[in-house]
VEXDREN-2710 file (C-alpha; in Angstrom, 1 decimal):
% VEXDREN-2710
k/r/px/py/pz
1/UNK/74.8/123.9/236.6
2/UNK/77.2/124.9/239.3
3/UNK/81.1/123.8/239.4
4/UNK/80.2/121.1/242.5
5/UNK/77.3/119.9/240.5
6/UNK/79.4/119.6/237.6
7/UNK/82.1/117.4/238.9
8/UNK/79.1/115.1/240.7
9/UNK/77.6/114.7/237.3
10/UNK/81.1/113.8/235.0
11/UNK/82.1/111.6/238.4
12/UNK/78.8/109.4/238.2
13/UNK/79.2/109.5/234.2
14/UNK/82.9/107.8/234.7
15/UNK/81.8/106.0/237.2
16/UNK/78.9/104.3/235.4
17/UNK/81.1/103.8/232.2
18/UNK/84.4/102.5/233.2
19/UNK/83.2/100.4/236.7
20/UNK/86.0/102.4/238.5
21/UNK/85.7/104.8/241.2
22/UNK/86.1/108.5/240.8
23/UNK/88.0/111.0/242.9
24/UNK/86.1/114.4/242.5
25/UNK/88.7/117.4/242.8
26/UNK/87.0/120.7/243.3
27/UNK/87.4/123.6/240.5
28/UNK/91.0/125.3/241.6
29/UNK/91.7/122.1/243.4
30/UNK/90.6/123.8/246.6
31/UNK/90.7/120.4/249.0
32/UNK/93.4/118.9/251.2
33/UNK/94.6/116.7/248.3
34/UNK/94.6/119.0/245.7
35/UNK/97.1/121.8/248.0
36/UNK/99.6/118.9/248.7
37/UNK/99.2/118.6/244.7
38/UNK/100.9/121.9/244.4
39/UNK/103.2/121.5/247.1
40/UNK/104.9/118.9/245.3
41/UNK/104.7/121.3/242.5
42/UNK/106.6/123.1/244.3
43/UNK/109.4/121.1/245.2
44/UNK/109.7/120.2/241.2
45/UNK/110.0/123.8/240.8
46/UNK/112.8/124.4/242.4
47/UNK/114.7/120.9/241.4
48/UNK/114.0/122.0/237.5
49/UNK/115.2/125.2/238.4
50/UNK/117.9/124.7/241.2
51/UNK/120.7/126.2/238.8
52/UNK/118.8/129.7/238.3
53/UNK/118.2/132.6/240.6
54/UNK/114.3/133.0/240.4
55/UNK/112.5/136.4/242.1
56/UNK/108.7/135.6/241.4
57/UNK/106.5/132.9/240.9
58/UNK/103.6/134.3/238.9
59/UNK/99.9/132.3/238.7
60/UNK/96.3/132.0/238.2
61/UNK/94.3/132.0/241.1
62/UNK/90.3/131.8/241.6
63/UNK/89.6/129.9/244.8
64/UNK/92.5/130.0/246.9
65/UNK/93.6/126.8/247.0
66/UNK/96.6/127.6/243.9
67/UNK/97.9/130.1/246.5
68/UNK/97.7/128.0/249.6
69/UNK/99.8/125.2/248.6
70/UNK/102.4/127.3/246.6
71/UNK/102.9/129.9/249.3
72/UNK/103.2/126.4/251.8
73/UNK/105.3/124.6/249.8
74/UNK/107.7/127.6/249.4
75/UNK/107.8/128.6/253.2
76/UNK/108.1/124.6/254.2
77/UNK/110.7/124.0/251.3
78/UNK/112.8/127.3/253.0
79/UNK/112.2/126.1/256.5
80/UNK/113.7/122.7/255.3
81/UNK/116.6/124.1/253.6
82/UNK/117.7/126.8/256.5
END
C-alpha cells in the first residue's frame, strides 16, 4: 500500500469510528497546510531560542515539504525583523 493510500484508508477508518471528519496530511506534510505548520515552527524556534546565537538548523527531509516551510519561515521571519 502506497503513503496516499495509506492516509485514505486510516482517514475513512477514523472517520467511520468516531463520526468526525478527518484532515489527511500527506507523508512529510508536503501540502499548503502542513508548510505553514513548520513556518510557525519556525517562529517558536527562534522565541525558545531568542537568548542564544544559533548557526544551523539541522533536519530530516524526504519530500520537500520540511525544507520549504523552514527555509520560508526563516527568510520571512528575517525580512520581518530587518
Amino acid at each position: 500500500v502506497g503513503s496516499k493510500e495509506l492516509v485514505r484508508r486510516v482517514c475513512s477508518d477514523i472517520e467511520s469510528e468516531t463520526n468526525m471528519k478527518a484532515y489527511p496530511i500527506p507523508v512529510g506534510g508536503s501540502n499548503g497546510c502542513g508548510t505553514w505548520g513548520y513556518i510557525e515552527g519556525v517562529n517558536e524556534i527562534k522565541d525558545q531560542l531568542s537568548d542564544q546565537n544559533v548557526d544551523h538548523v539541522v533536519f530530516a527531509c524526504g519530500s520537500g515539504g520540511t525544507a520549504a516551510g523552514i527555509t520560508i519561515g526563516f527568510a520571512l521571519s528575517y525580512i520581518t525583523n530587518a
